[in-house]
C-alpha positions as CSV (number, residue, x, y, z in Angstrom):
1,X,-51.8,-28.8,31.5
2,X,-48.8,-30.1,29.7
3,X,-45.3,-28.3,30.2
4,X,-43.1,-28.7,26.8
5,X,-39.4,-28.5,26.9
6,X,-37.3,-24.8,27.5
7,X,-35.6,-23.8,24.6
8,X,-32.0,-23.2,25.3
9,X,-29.5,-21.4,23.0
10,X,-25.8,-21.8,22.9
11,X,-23.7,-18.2,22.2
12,X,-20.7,-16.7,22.7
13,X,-17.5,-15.7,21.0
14,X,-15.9,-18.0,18.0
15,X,-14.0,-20.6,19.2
16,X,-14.4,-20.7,22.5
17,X,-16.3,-24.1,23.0
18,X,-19.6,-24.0,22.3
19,X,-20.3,-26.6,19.8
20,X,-17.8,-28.9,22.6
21,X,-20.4,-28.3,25.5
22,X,-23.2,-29.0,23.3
23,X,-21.0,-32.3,22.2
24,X,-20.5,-32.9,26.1
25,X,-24.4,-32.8,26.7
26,X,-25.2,-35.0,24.1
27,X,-21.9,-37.2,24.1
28,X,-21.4,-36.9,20.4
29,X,-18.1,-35.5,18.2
30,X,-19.6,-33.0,15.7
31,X,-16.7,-30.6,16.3
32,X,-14.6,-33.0,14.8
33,X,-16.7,-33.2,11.5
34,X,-17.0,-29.4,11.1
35,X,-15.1,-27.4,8.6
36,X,-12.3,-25.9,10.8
37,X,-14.0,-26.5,13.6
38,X,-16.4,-24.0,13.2
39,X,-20.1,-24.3,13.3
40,X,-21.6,-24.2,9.7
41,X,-25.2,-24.2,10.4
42,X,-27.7,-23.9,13.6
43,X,-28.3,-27.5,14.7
44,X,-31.2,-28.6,17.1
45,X,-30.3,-31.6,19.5
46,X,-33.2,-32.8,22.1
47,X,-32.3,-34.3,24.9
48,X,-35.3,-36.2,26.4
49,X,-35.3,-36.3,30.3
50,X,-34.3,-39.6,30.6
51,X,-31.0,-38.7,28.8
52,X,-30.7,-35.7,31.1
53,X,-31.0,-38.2,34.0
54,X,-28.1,-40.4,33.0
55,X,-25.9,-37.4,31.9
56,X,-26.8,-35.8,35.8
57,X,-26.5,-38.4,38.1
58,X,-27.0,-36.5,41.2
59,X,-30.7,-35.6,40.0
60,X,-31.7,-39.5,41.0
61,X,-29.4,-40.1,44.3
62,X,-31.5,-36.4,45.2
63,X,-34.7,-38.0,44.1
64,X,-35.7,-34.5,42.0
65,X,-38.7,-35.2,40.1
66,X,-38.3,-32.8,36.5
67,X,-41.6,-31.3,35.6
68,X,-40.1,-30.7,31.5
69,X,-39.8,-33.6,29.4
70,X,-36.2,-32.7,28.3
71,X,-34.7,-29.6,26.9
72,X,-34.2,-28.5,23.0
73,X,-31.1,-27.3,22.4
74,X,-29.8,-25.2,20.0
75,X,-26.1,-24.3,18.7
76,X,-25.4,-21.1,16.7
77,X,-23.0,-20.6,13.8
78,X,-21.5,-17.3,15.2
79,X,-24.1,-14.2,16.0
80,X,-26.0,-14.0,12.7
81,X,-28.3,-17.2,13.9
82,X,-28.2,-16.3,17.7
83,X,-30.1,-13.0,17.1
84,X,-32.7,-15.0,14.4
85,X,-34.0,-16.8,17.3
86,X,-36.5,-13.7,18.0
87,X,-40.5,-13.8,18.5
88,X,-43.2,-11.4,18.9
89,X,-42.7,-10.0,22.4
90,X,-39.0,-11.2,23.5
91,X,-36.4,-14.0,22.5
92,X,-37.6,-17.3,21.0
93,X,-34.7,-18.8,23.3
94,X,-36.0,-19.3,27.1
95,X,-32.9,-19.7,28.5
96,X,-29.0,-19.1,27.4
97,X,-26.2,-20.9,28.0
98,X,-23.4,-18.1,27.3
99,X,-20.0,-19.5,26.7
100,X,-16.7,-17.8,27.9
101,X,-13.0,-19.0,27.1
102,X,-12.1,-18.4,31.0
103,X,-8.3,-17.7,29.8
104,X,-9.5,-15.1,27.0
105,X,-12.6,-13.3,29.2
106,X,-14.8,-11.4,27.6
107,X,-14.2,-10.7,23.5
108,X,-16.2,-8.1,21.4
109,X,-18.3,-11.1,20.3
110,X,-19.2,-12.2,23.7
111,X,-19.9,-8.4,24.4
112,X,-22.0,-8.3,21.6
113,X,-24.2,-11.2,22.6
114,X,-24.7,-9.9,26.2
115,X,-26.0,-6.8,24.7
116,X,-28.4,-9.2,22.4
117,X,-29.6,-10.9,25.6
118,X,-30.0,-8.2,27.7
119,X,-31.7,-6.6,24.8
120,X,-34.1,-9.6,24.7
121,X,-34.6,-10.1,28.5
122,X,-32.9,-13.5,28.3
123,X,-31.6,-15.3,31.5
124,X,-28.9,-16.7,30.9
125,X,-25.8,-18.6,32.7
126,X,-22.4,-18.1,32.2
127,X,-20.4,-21.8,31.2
128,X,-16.4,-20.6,31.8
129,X,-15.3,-23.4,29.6
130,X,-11.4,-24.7,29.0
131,X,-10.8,-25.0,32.6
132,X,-8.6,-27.8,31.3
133,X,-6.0,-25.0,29.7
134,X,-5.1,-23.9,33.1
135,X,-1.6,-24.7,34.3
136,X,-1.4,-27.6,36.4
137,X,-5.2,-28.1,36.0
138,X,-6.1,-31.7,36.8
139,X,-9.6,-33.5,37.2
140,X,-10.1,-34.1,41.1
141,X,-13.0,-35.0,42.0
142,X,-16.9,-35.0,39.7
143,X,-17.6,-32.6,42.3
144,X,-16.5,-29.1,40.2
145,X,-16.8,-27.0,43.6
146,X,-14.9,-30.2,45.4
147,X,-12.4,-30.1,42.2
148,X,-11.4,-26.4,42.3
149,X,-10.4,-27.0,46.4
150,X,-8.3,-29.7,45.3
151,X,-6.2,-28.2,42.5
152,X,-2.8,-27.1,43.8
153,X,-1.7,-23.9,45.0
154,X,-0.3,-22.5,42.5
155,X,-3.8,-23.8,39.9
156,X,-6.0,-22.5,42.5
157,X,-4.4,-18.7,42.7
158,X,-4.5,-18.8,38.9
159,X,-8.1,-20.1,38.7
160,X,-9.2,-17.5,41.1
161,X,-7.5,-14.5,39.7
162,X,-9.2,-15.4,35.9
163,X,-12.6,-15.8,37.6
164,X,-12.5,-12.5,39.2
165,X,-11.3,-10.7,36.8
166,X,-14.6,-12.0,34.9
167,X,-16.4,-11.0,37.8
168,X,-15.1,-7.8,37.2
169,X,-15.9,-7.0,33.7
170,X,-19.4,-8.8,34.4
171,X,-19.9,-6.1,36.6
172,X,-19.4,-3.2,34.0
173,X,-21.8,-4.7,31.6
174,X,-24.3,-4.1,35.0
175,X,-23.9,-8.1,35.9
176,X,-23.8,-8.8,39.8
177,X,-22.1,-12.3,38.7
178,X,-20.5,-15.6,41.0
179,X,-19.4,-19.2,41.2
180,X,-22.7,-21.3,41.2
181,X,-22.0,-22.3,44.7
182,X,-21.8,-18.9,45.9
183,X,-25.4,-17.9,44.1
184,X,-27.9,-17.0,46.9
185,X,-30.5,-15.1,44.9
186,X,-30.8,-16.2,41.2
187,X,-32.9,-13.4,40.5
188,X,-30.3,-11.1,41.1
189,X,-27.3,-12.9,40.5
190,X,-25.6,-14.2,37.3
191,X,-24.2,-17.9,37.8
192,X,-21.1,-19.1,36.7
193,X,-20.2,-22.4,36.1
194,X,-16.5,-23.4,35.6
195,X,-16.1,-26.5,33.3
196,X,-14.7,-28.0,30.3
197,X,-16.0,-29.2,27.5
198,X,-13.3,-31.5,26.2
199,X,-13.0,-33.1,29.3
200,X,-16.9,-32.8,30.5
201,X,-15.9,-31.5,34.1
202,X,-18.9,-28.7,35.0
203,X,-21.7,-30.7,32.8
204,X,-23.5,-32.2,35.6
205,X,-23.7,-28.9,37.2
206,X,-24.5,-26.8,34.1
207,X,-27.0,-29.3,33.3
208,X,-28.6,-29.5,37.4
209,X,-28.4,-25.6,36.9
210,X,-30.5,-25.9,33.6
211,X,-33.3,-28.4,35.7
212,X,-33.2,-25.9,38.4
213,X,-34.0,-22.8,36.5
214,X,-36.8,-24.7,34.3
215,X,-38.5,-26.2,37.4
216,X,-38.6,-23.0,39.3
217,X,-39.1,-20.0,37.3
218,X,-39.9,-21.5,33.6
219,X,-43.1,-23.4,34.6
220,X,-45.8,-21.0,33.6
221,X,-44.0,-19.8,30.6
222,X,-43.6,-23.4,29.4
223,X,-47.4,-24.0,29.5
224,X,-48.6,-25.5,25.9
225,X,-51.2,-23.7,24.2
226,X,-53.2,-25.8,21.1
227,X,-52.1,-23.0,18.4
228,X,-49.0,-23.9,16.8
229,X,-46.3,-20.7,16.4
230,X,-42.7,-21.4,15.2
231,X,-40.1,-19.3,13.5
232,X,-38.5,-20.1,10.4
233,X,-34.7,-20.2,10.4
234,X,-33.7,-21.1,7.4
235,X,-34.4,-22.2,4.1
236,X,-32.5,-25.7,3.1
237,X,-31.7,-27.3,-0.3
238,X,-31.2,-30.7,-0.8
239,X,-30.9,-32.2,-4.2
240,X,-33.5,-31.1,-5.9
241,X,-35.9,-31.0,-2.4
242,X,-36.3,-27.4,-0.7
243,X,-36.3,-27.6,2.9
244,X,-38.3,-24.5,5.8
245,X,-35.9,-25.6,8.9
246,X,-37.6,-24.0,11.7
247,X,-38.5,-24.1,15.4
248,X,-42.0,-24.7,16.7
249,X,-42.0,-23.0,20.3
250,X,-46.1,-23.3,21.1
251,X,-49.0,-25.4,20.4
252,X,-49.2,-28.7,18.3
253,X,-48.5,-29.0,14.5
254,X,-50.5,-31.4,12.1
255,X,-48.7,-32.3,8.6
256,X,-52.3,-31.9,7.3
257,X,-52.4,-28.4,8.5
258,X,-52.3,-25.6,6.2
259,X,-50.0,-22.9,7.8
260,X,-49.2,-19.0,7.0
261,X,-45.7,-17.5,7.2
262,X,-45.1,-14.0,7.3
263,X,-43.7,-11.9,4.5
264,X,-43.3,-8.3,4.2
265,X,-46.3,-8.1,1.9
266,X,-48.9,-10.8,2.2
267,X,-48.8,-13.9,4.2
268,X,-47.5,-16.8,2.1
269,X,-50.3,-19.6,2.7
270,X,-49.0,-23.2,2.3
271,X,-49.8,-26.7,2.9
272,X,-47.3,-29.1,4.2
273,X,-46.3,-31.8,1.9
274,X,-44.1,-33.8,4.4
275,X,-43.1,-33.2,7.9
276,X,-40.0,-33.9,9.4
277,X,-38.7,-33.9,13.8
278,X,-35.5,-33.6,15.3
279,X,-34.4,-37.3,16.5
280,X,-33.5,-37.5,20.8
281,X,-30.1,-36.7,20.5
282,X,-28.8,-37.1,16.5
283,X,-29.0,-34.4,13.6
284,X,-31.4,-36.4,11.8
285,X,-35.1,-35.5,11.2
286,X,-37.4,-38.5,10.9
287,X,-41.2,-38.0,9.4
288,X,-44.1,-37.6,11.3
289,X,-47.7,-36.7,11.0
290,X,-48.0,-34.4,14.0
291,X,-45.7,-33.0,16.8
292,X,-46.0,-31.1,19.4
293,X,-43.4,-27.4,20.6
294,X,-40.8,-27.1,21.5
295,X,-39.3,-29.0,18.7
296,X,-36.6,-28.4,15.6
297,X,-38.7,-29.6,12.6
298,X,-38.3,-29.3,9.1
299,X,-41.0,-28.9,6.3
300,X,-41.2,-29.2,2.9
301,X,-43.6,-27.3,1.2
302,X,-45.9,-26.9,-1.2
303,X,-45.3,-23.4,-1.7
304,X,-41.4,-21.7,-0.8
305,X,-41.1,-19.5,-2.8
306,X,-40.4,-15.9,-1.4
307,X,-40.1,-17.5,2.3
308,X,-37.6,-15.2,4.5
309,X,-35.6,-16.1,7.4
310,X,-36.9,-15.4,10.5
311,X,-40.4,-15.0,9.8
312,X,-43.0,-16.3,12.1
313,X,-45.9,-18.8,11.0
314,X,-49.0,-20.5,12.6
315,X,-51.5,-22.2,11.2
316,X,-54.1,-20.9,8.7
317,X,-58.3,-21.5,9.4
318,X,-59.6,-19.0,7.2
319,X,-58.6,-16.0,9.2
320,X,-56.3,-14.0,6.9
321,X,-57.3,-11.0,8.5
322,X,-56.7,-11.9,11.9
323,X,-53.1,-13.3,10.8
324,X,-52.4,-10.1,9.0
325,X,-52.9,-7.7,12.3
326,X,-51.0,-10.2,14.1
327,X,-47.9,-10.4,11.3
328,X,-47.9,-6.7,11.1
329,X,-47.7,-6.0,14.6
330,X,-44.4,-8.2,14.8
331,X,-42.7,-7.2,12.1
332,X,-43.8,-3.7,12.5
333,X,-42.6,-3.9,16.0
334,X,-39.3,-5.5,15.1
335,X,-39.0,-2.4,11.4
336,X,-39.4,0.9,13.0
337,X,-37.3,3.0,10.5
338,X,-36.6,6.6,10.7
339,X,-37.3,10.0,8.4
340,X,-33.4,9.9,7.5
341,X,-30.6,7.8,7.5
342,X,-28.8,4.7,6.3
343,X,-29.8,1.8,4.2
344,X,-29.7,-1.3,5.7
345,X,-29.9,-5.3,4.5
346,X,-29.5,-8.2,6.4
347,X,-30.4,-12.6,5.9
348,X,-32.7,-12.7,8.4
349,X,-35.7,-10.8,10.4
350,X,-34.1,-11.2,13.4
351,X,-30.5,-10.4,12.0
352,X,-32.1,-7.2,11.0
353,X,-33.9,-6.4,14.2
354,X,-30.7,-7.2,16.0
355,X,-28.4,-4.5,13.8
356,X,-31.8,-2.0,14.2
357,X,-31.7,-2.1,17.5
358,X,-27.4,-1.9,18.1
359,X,-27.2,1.0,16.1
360,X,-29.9,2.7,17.2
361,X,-27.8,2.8,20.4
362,X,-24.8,4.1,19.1
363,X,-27.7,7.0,17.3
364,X,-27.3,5.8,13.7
365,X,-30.8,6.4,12.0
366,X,-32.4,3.9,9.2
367,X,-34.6,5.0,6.7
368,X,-35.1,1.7,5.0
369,X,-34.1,-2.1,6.2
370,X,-35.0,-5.0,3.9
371,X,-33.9,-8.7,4.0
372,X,-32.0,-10.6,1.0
373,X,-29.5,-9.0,-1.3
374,X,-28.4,-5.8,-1.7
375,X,-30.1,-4.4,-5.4
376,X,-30.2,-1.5,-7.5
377,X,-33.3,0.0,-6.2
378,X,-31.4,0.0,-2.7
379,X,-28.1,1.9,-4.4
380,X,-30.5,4.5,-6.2
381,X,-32.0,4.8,-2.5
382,X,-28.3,5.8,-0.9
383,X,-27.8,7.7,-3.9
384,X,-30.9,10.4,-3.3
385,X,-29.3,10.8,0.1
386,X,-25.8,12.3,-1.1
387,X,-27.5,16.2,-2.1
388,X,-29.4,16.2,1.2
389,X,-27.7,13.4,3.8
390,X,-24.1,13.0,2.2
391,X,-23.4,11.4,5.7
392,X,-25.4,8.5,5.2
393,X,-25.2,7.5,1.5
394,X,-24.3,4.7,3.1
395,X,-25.9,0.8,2.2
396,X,-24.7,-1.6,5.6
397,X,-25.0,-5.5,4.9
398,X,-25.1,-8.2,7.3
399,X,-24.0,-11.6,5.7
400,X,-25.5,-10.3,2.9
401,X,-23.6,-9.3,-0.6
402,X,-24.6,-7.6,-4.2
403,X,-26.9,-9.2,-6.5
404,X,-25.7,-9.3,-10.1
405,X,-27.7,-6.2,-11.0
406,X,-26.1,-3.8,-8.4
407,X,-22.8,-5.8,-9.0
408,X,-22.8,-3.7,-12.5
409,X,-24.4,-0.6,-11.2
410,X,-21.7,2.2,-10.8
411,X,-21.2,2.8,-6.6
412,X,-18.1,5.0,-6.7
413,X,-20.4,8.0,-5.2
414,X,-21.8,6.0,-2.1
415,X,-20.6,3.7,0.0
416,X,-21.5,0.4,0.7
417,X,-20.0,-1.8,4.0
418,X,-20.2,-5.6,4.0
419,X,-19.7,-7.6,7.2
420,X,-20.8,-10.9,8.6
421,X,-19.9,-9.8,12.5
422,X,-22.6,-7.4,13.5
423,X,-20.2,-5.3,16.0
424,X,-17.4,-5.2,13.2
425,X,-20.2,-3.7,11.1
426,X,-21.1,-1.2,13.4
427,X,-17.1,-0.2,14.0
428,X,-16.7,0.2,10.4
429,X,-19.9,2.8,9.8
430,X,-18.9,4.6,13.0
431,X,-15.5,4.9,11.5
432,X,-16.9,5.9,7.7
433,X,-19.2,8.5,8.9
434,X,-16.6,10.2,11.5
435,X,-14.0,10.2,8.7
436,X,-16.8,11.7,6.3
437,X,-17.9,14.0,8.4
438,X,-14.2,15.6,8.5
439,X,-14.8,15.5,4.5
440,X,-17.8,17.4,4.4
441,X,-16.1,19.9,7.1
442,X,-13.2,20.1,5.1
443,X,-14.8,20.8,2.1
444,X,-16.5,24.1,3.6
445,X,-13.8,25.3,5.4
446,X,-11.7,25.3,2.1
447,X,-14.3,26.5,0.4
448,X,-14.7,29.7,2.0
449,X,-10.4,30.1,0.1
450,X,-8.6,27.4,-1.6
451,X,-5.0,27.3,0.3
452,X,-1.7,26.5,-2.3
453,X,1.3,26.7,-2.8
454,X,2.7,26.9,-6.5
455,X,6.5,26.4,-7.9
456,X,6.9,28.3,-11.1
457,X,8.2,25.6,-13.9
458,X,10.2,28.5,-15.9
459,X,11.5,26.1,-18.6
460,X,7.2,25.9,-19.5
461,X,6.4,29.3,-20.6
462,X,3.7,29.0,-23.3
463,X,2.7,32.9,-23.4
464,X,4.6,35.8,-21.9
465,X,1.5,38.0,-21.5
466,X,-2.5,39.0,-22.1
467,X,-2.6,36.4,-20.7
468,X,0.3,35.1,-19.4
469,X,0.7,31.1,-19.9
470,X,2.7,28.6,-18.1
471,X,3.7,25.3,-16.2
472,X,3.2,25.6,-12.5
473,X,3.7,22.5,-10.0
474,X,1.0,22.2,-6.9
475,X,3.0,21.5,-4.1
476,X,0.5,22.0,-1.7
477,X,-3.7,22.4,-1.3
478,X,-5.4,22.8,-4.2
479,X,-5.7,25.2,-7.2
480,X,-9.0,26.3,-8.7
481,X,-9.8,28.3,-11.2
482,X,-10.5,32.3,-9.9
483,X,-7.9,31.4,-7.2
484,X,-6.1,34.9,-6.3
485,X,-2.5,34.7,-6.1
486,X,0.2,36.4,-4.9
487,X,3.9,36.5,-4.5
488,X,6.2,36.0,-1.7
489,X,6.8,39.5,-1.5
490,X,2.6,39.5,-0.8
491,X,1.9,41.9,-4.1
492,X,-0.9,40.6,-6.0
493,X,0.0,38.9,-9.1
494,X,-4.0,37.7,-10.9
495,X,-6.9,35.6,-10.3
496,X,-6.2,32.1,-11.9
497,X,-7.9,32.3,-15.3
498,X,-7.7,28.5,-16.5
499,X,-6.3,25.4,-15.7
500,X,-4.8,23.0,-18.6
501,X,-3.5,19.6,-19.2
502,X,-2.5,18.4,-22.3
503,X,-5.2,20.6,-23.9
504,X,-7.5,19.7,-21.3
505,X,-9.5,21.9,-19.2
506,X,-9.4,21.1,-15.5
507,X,-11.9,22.3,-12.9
508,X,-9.0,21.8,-10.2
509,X,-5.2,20.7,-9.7
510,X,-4.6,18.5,-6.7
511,X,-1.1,18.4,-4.8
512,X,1.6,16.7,-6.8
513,X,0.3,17.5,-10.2
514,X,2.2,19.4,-13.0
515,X,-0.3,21.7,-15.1
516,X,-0.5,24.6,-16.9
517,X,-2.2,28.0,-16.1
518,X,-3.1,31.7,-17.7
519,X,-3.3,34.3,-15.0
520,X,-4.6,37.8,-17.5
521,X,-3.1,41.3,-17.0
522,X,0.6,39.8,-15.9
523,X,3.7,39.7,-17.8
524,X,5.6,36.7,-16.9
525,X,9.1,37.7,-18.1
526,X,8.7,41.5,-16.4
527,X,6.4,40.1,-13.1
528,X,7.7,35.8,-12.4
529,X,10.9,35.4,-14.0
530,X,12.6,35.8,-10.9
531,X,9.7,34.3,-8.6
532,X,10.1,30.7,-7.7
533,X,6.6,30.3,-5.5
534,X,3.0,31.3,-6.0
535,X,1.0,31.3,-3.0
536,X,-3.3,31.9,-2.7
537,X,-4.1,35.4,-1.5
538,X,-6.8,34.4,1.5
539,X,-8.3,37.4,3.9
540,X,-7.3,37.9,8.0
541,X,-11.4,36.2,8.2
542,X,-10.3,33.0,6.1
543,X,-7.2,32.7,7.7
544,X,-8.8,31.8,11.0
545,X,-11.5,30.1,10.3
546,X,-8.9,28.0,8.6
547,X,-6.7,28.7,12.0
548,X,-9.4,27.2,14.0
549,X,-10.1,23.7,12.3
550,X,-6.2,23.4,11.2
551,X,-6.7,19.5,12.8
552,X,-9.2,19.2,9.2
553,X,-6.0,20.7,7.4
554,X,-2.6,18.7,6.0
555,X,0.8,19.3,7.5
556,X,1.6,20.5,3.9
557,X,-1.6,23.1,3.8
558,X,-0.7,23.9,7.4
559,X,2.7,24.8,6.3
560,X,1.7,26.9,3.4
561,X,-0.7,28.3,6.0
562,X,2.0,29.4,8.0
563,X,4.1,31.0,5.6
564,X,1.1,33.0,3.9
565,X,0.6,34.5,7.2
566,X,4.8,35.2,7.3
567,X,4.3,37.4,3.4
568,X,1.4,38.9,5.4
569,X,3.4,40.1,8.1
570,X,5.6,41.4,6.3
571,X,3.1,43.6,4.8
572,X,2.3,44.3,8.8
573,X,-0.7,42.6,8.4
574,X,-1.2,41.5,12.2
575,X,-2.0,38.1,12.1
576,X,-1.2,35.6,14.7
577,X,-0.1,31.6,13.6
């Protein structure tokens, strides 16, 4: 029975420390070498046991003996790569590290990823890194529980009242969370491990944490099975070399096997032309005929072409079919889409799965999610929806952007939202659709009448009668043709017969715009010449319905709504404002 390593995955907000603690654990600098100090691609490090036994001490003076041969780590650029890490049945991660700036708390990102790993069943501890930023914070001890008692009075007070404020809003995301040395029941309770990791203060506990967990509840799950099953992440150029990066979680992998990746039409069947591992603590791969899960590896192929992110493989003995009914169920699983709704696009399988899944909690329905660009057939799709689903002629896509055919395609009628932060994503669309839906509300309410409010231009009389033709100014609402209109006296003047512009005919004057108008059966000089406003003649039913959704209505509309109802009055029409 051999026991591989737990795969553990490194999340949390930007910038607050996870790449360090990963540096911390394996003693190296790659913040330093990042581009603004930000992750730019998911990196594997494996730390062997015996590195895990120098970094943690107190393992040896306790004379533990570690069942796992080490742990595979893995650091995430953002959220997009933290939710690839998905397999058939749960997460692909077997444990989380989830990294909180103690000074900041908990950010919509971090939020975000709790969601992810509740959402995945994931345990997870909680690393309350930058300790270090506290005032007066000094290192007192390699003890962290004997450090914190040590700090002064004034450091201690502070430290406390950060931590239980994160205790608190723990507790509304339905966490019953505490220090690490206050844990009784880790079934039930979420640890939390203060430390730094500029300063490596917490390690040795986060790490004894780590070999804790693994030894006592990971053991059956980390039984290796003969099949191998890994997860592609991501798809690699070098020079003129295509890399599959990708994560092998079960079994054992042969170079000389022949594998099958999933695809969303038929499995693509490959051999391996040369296989690559993860070096014990480094970002280099070094060949290798055969390995064994978990392990970061990296293939290069003999066919790549069409190979997604986040799409599962195994290896391939003449059982297509068998492989089918297995990649149809996980992907099907992962794709449920729905009779209506948005389009959706994202890099990655699990990226898409992850968005599926948030926005079906806040009741936003898909009708079709794809991976890769956004194209024209997707555009035609939010198109159909404007007659029947106006609300959701909507295209949503996660780290993904045009391709040069739907770059040229016109858009103007649809809308399409771009974001590489899931939860921003999700802000925006709520925000589009609660906005359109005003729109679409709007639109019906003003079209049972169209309210306006007209100044007479008397210096642009074109035609004093049959019909009458002349310059008008929309100062408020909207002016259609067949609007009625009357005075401010309330007498009816006509119905609007056309609206001009420069010898153009307009279907509708907006407010602020200077057109022409013919109104038939009125005699300007005899009926307007002393009339400075027009106003649209609406019935005591329009007026309330217009009444009851004034908050859909300008100030200006509200206004001319108000003084419409003052002419009506005077005509001792009853009508209340």
């Amino acid at each position: 029975m051999t026991i591989r390593q737990p795969i553990i995955t490194i999340a949390g907000h930007v910038d607050h420390g996870k790449t360090t603690i990963l540096d911390s654990i394996r003693k190296t600098s790659v913040q330093e070498k990042e581009a603004g100090g930000i992750t730019q691609k998911i990196s594997f490090t494996k730390v062997p046991i015996e590195n895990i036994s120098k970094l943690c001490p107190i393992l040896n003076e306790k004379k533990i003996k570690l069942d796992i041969p080490g742990f595979l780590f893995i650091d995430t650029p953002g959220h997009a790569a933290f939710s690839n890490l998905r397999k058939r049945g749960g997460s692909l991660a077997d444990l989380a590290i989830l990294v909180i700036d103690i000074n900041e708390g908990i950010m919509p990102q971090t939020a975000e990823v709790i969601e992810i790993l509740k959402l995945n069943k994931t345990p997870f501890i909680v690393a309350l890194n930058k300790i270090d930023n506290i005032s007066g914070w000094r290192k007192q001890d390699e003890d962290m529980k004997k450090s914190i008692e040590l700090q002064s009075t004034n450091t201690k007070q502070q430290f406390q009242e950060k931590l239980f404020t994160l205790m608190g809003s723990l507790h509304h995301h339905g966490f019953n969370a505490k220090p690490y040395y206050e844990v009784t029941d880790y079934k039930s309770q979420l640890a939390l491990i203060p430390c730094s990791g500029k300063t490596g203060e917490g390690i040795n506990e986060l790490l004894m944490m780590f070999c804790g967990l693994s030894q006592k509840f990971l053991k059956q799950k980390l039984i290796l099975e003969e099949k191998p099953k890994g997860v592609i992440l991501e798809i690699k150029k070098e020079k003129t070399m295509q890399y599959a990066e990708a994560i092998l979680y079960d079994g054992n992998l042969s170079s000389k096997d022949e594998i099958a990746i999933a695809s969303f039409d038929e499995p693509i069947i490959t051999k391996i032309r040369v296989l690559e591992e993860i070096m014990p603590i480094s970002n280099k791969f070094k060949p290798i005929s055969e390995t064994s899960a978990a392990n970061g590896i990296r293939m290069q192929l003999i066919n790549s072409k069409e190979i997604l992110p986040g799409m599962p493989f195994t290896i391939f003995e003449n059982n297509l079919k068998e492989i089918q009914q297995e990649f149809q169920k996980e992907i099907g699983e992962k794709l449920k889409t729905d009779k209506k709704g948005i389009i959706i696009k994202a890099d990655s399988l699990g990226s898409l799965e992850a968005l599926i899944t948030l926005l079906k909690q806040k009741k936003i329905n898909v009708i079709k999610a794809g991976i890769g660009k956004i194209n024209k057939k997707d555009i035609i799709s939010a198109q159909t929806n404007l007659k029947e689903d106006p609300i959701n002629a909507i295209i949503l896509g996660f780290n993904v952007e045009e391709d040069n055919e739907a770059k040229e395609t016109n858009t103007s009628n649809i809308k399409i939202i771009k974001e590489e932060v899931i939860y921003k994503l999700i802000e925006k669309i709520l925000e589009y659709q609660e906005q359109k839906q005003s729109e679409i509300k709007r639109e019906k309410i003003l079209g049972l009448a169209k309210i306006c409010k007209l100044k007479i231009l008397p210096e642009y009389v074109f035609r004093n009668s049959n019909p009458a033709v002349f310059g008008i100014k929309v100062e408020a609402g909207k002016l259609k043709p067949n609007t009625p209109l009357i005075n401010t006296e309330g007498k009816t003047i006509a119905k609007v017969k056309a609206i001009q512009d420069k010898n153009k005919t307009l279907e509708q004057a907006g407010q602020g715009t200077e057109v022409a108008i013919s109104l038939p059966g009125t005699m300007f000089d005899r009926q307007l010449a002393d009339t400075d406003y027009l106003y649209s003649d609406i019935s005591e039913y329009q007026f309330k319905e217009f009444k009851k959704n004034k908050e859909l209505l300008t100030q200006e509309e509200i206004q001319t709504l108000q003084k419409i109802a003052e002419i009506k009055r005077k005509e001792k029409v009853t009508w209340g404002v």
